[in-house]
N, CA, C and O atoms as a Tripos MOL2 file, in Angstrom:
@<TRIPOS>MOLECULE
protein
  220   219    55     0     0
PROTEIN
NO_CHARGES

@<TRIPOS>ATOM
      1 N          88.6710  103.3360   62.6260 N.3       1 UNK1
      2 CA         88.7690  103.9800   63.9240 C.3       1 UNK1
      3 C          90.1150  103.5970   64.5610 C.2       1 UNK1
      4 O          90.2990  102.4020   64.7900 O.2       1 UNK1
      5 N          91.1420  104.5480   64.8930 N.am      2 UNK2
      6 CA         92.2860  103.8660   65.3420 C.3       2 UNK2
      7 C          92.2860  103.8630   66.7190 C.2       2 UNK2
      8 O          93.3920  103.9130   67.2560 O.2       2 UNK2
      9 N          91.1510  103.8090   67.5270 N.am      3 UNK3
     10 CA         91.6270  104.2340   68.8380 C.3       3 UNK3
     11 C          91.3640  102.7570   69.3120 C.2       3 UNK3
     12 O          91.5590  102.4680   70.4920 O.2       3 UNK3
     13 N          90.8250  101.6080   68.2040 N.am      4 UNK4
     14 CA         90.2760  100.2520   68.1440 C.3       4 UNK4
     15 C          91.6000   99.4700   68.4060 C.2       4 UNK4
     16 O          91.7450   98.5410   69.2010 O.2       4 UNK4
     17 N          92.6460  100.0870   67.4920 N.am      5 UNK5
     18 CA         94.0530   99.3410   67.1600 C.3       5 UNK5
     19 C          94.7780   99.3990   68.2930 C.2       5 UNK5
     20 O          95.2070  100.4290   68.8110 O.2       5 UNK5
     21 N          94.9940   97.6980   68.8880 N.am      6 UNK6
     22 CA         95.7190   97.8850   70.2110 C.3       6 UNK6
     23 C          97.2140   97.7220   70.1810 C.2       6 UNK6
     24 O          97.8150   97.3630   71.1930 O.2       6 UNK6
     25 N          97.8190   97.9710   69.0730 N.am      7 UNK7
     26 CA         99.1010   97.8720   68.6200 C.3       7 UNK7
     27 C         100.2450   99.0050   69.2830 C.2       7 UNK7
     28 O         101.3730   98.6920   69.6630 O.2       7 UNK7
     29 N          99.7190  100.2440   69.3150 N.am      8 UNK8
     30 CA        100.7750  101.0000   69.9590 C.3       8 UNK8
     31 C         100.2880  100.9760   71.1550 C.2       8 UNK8
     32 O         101.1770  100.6480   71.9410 O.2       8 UNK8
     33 N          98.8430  101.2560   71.9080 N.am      9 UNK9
     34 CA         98.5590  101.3550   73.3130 C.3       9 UNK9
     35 C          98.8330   99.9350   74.1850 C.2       9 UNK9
     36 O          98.6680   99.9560   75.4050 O.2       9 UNK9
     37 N          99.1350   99.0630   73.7010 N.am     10 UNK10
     38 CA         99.3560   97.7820   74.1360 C.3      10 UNK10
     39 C         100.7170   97.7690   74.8730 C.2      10 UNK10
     40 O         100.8930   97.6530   76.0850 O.2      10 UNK10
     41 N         101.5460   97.8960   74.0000 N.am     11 UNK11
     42 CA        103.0870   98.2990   74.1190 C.3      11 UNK11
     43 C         103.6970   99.5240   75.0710 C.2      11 UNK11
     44 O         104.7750   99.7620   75.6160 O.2      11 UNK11
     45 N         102.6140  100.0570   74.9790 N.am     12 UNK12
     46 CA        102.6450  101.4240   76.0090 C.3      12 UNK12
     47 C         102.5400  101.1810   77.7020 C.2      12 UNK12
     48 O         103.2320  101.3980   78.6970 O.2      12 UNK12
     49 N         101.1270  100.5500   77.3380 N.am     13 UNK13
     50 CA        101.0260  100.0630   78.3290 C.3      13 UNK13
     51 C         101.5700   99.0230   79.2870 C.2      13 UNK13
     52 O         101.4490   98.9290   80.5080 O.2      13 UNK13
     53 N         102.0900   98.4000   78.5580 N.am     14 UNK14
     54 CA        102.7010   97.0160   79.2070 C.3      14 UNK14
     55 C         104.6340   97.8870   79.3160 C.2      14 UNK14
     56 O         105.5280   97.1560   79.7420 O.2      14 UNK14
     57 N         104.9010   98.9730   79.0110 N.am     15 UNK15
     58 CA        106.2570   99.4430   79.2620 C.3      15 UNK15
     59 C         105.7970  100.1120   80.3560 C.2      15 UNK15
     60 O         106.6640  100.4030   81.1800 O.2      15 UNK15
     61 N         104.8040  100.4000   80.5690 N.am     16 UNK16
     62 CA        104.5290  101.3520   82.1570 C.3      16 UNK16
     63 C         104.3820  100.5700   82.9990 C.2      16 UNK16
     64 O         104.6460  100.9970   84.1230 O.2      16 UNK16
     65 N         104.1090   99.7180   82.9440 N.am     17 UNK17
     66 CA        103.7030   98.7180   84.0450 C.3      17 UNK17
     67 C         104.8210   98.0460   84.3960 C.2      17 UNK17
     68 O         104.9200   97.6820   85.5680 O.2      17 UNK17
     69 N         105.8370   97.7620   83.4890 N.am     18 UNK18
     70 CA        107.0210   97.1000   83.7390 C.3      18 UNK18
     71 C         107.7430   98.1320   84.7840 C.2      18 UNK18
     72 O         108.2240   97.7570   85.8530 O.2      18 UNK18
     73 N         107.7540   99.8010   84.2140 N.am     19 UNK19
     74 CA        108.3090  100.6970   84.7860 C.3      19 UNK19
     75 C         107.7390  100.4370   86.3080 C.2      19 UNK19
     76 O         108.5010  100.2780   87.2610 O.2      19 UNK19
     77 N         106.3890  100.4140   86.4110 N.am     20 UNK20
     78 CA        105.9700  100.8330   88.1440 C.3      20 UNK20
     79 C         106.0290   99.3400   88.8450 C.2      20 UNK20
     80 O         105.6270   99.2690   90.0060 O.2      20 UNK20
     81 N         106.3910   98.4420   88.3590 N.am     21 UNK21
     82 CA        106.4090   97.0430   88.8490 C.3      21 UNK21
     83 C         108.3240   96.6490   89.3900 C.2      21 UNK21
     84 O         108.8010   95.9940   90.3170 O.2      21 UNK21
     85 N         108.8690   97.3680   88.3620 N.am     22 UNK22
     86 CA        110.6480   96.9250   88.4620 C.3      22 UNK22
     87 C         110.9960   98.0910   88.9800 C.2      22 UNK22
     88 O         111.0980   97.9550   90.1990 O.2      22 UNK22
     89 N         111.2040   99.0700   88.6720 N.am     23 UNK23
     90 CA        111.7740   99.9330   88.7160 C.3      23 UNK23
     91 C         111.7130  100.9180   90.1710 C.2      23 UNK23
     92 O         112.6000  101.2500   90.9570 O.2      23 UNK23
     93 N         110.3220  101.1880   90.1250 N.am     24 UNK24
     94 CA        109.4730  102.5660   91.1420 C.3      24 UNK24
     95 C         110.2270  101.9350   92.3730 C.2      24 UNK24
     96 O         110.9420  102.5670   93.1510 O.2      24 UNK24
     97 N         109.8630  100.1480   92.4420 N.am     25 UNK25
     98 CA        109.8950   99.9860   93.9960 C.3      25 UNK25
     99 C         111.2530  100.1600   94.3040 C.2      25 UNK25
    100 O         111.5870  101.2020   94.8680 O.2      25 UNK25
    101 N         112.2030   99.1940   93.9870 N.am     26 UNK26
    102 CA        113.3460   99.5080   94.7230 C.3      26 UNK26
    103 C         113.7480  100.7490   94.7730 C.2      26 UNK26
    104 O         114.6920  100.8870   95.5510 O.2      26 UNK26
    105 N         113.3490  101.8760   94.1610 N.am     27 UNK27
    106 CA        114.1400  103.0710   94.7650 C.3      27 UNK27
    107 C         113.5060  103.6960   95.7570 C.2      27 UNK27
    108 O         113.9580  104.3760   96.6780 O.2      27 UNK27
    109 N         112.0820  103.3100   95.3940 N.am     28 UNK28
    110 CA        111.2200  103.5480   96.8290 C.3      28 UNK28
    111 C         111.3840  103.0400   98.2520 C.2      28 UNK28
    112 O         111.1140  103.7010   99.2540 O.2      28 UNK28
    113 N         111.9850  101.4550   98.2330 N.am     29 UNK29
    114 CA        112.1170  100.9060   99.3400 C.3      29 UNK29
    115 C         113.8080  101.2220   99.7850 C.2      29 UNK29
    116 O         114.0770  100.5110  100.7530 O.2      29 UNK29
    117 N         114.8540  101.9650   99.4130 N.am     30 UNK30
    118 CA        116.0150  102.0450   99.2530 C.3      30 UNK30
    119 C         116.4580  103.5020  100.2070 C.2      30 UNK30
    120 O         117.6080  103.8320  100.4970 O.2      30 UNK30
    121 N         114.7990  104.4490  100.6890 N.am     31 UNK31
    122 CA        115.2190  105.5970  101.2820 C.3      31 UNK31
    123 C         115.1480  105.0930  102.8250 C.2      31 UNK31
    124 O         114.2680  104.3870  103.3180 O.2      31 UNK31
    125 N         116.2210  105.5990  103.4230 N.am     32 UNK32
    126 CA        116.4210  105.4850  104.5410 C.3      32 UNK32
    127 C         115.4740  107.0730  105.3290 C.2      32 UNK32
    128 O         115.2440  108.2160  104.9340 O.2      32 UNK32
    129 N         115.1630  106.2550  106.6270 N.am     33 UNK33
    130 CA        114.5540  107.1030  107.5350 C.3      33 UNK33
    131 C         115.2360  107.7720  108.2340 C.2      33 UNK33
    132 O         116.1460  107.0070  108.5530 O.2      33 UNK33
    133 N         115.4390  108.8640  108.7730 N.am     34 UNK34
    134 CA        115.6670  109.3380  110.3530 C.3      34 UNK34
    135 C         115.7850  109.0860  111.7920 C.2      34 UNK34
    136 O         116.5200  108.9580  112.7710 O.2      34 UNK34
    137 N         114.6550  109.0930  111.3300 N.am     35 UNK35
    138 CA        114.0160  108.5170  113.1930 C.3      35 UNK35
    139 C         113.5260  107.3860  113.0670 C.2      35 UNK35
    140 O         112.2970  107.3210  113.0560 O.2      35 UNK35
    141 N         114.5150  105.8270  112.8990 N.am     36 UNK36
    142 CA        113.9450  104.3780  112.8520 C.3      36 UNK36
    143 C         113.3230  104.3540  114.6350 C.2      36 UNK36
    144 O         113.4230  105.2640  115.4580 O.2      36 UNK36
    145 N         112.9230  103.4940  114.7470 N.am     37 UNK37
    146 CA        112.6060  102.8560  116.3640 C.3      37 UNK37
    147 C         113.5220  102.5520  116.6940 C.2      37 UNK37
    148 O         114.2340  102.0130  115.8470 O.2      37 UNK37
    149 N         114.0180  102.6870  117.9650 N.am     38 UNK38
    150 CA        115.2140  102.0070  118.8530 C.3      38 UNK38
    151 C         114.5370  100.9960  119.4700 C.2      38 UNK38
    152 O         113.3180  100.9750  119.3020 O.2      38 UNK38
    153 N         115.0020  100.2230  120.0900 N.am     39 UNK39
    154 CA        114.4840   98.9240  120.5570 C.3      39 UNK39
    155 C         114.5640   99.4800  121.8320 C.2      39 UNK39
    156 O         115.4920  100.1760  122.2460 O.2      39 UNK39
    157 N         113.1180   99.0050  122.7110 N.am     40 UNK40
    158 CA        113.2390   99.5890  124.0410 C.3      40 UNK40
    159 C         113.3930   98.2240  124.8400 C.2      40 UNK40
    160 O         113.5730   97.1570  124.2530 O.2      40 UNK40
    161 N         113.2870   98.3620  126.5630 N.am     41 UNK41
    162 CA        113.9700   97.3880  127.4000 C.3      41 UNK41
    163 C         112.6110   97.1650  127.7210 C.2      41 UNK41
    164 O         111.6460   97.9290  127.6960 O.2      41 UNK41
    165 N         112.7560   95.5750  128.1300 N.am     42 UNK42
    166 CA        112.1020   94.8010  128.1430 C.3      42 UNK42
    167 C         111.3460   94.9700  129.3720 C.2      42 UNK42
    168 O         110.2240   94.4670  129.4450 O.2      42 UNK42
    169 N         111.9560   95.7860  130.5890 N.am     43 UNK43
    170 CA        111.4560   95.6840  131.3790 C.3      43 UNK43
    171 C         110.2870   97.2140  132.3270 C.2      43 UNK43
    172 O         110.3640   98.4240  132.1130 O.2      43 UNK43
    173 N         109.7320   96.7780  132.9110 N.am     44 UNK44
    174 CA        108.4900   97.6880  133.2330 C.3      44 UNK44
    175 C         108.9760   98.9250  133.8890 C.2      44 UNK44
    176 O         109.7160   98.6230  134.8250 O.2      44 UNK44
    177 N         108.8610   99.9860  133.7710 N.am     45 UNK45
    178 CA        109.2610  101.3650  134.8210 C.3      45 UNK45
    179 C         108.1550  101.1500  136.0510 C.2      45 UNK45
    180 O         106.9610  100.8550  135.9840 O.2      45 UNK45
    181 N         109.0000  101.4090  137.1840 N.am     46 UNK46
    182 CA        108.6290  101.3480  138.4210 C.3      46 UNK46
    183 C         107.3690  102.4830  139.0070 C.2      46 UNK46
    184 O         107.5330  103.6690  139.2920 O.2      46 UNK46
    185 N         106.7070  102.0650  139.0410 N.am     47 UNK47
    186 CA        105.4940  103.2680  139.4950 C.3      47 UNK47
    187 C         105.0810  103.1490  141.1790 C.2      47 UNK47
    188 O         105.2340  102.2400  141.9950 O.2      47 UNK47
    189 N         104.5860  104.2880  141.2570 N.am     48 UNK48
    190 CA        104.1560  104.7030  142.9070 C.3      48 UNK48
    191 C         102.7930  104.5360  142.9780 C.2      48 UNK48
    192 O         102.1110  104.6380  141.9580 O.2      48 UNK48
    193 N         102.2380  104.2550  144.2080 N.am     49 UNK49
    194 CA        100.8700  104.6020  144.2990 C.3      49 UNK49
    195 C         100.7820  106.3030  144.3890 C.2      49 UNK49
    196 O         101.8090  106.9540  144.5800 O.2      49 UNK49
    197 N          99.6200  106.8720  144.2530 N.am     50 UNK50
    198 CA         98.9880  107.9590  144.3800 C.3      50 UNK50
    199 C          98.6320  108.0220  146.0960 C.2      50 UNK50
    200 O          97.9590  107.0520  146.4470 O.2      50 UNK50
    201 N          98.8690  108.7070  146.8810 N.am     51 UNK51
    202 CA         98.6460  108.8040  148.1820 C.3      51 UNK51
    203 C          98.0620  110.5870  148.2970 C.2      51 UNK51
    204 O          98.4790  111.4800  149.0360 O.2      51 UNK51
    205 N          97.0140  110.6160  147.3010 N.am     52 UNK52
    206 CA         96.3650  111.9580  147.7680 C.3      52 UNK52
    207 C          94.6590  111.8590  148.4330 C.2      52 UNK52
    208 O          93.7850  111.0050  148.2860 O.2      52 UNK52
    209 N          94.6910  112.8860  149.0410 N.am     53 UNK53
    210 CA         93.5340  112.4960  149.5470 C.3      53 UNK53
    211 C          92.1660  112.6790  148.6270 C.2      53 UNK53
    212 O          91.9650  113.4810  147.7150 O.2      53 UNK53
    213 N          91.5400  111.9470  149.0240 N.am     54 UNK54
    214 CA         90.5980  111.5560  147.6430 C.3      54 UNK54
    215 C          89.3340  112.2240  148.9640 C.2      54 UNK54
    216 O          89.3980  111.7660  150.1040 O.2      54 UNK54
    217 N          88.4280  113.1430  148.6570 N.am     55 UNK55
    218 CA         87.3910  113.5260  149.5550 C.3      55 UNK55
    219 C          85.8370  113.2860  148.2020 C.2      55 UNK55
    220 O          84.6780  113.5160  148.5470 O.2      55 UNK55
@<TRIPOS>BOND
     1     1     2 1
     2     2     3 1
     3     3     4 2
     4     3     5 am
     5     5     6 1
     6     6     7 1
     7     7     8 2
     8     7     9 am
     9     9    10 1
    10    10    11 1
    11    11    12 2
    12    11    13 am
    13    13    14 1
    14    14    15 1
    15    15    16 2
    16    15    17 am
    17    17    18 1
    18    18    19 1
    19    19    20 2
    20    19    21 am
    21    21    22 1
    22    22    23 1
    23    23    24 2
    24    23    25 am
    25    25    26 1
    26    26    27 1
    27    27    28 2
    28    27    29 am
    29    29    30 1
    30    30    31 1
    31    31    32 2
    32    31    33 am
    33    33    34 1
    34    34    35 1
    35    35    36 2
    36    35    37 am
    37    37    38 1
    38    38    39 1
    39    39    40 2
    40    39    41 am
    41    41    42 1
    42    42    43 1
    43    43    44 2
    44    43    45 am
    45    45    46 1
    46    46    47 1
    47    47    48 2
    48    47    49 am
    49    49    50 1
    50    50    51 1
    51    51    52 2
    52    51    53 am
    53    53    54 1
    54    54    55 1
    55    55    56 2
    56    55    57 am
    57    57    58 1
    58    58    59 1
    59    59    60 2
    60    59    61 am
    61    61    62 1
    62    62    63 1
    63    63    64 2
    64    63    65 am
    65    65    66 1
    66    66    67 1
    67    67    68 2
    68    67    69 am
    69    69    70 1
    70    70    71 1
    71    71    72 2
    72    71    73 am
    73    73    74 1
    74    74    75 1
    75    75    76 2
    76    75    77 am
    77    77    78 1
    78    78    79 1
    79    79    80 2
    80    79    81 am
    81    81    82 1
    82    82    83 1
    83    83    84 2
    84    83    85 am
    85    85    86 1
    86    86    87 1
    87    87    88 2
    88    87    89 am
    89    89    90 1
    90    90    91 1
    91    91    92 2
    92    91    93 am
    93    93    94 1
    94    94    95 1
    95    95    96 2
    96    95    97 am
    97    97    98 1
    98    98    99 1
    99    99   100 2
   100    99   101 am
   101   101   102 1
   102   102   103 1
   103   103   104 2
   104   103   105 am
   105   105   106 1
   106   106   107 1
   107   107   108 2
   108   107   109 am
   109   109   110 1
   110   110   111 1
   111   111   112 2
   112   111   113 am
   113   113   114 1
   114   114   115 1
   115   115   116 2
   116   115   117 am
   117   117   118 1
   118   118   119 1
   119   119   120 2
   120   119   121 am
   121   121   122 1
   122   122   123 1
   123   123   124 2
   124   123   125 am
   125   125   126 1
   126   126   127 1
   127   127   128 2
   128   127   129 am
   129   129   130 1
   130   130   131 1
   131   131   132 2
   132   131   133 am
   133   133   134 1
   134   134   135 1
   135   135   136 2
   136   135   137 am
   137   137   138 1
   138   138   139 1
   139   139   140 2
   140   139   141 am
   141   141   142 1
   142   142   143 1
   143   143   144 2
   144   143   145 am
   145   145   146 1
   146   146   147 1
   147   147   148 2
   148   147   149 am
   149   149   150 1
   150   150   151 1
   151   151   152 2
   152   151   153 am
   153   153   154 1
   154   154   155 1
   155   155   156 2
   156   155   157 am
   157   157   158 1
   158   158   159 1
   159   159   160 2
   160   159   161 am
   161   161   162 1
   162   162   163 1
   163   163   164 2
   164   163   165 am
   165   165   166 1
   166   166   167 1
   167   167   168 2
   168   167   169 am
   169   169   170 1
   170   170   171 1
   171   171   172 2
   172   171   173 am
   173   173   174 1
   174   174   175 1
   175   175   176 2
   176   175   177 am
   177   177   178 1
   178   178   179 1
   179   179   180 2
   180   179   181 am
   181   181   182 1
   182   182   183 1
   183   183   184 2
   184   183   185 am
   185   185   186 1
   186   186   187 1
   187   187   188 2
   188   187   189 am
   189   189   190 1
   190   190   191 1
   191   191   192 2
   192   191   193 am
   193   193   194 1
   194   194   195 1
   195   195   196 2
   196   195   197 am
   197   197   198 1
   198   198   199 1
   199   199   200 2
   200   199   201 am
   201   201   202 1
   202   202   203 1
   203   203   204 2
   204   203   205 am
   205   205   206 1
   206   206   207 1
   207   207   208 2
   208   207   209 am
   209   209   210 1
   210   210   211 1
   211   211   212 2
   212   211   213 am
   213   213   214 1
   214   214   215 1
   215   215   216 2
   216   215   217 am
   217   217   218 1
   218   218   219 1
   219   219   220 2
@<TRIPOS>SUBSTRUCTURE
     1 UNK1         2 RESIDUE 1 A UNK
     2 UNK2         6 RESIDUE 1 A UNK
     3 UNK3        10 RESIDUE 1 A UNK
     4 UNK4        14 RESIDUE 1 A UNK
     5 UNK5        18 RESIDUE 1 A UNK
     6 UNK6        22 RESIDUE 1 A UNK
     7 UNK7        26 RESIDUE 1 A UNK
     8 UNK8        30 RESIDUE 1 A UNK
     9 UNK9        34 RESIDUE 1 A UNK
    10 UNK10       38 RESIDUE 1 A UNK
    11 UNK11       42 RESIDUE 1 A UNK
    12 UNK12       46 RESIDUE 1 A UNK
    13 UNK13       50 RESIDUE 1 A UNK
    14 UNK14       54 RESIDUE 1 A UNK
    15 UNK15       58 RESIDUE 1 A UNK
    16 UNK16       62 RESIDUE 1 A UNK
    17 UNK17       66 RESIDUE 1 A UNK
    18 UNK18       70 RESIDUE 1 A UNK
    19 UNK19       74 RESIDUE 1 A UNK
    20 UNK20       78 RESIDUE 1 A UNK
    21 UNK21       82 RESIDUE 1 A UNK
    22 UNK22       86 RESIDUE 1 A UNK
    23 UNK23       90 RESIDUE 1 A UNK
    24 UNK24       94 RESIDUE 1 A UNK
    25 UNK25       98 RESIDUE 1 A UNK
    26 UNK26      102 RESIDUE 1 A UNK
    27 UNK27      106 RESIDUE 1 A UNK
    28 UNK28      110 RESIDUE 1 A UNK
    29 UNK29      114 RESIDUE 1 A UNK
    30 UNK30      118 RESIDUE 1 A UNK
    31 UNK31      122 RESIDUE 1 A UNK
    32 UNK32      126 RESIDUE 1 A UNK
    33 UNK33      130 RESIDUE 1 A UNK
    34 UNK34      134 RESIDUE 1 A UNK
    35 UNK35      138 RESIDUE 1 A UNK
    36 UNK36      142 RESIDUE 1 A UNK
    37 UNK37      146 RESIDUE 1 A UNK
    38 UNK38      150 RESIDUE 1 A UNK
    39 UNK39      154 RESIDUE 1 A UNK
    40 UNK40      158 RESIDUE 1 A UNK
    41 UNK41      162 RESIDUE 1 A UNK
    42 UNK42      166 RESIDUE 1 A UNK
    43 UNK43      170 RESIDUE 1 A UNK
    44 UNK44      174 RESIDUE 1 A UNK
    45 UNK45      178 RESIDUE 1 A UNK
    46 UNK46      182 RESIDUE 1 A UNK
    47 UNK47      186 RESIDUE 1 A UNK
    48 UNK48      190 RESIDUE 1 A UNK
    49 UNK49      194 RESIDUE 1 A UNK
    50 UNK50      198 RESIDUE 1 A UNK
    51 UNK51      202 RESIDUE 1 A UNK
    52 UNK52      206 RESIDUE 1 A UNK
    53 UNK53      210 RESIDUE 1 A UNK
    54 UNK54      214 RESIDUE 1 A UNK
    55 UNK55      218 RESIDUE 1 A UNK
């Protein structure tokens, strides 16, 4: 039965894994975004009370 023999699927396998372990990420982590976050200010925007009449 050759599907027993782990001689070529072994090798196969362990070259794919090398591939998605070395390879995939850094080009994955290497794309730059668009729209990063800007850093906002630290401080609070000024708000009003509501002065409507509440019935």
């Amino acid at each position: 039965m050759p599907q027993l023999s782990p001689a070529p699927w072994f090798a196969i396998f362990t070259f794919s894994w090398l591939v998605f372990l070395i390879v995939i990420p850094p080009k994955i982590l290497n794309h730059t975004y668009p729209h990063s976050p800007s850093p906002q200010s630290t401080q609070k925007p000024k708000t009003s009370a509501w002065n409507w009449p509440w019935y």
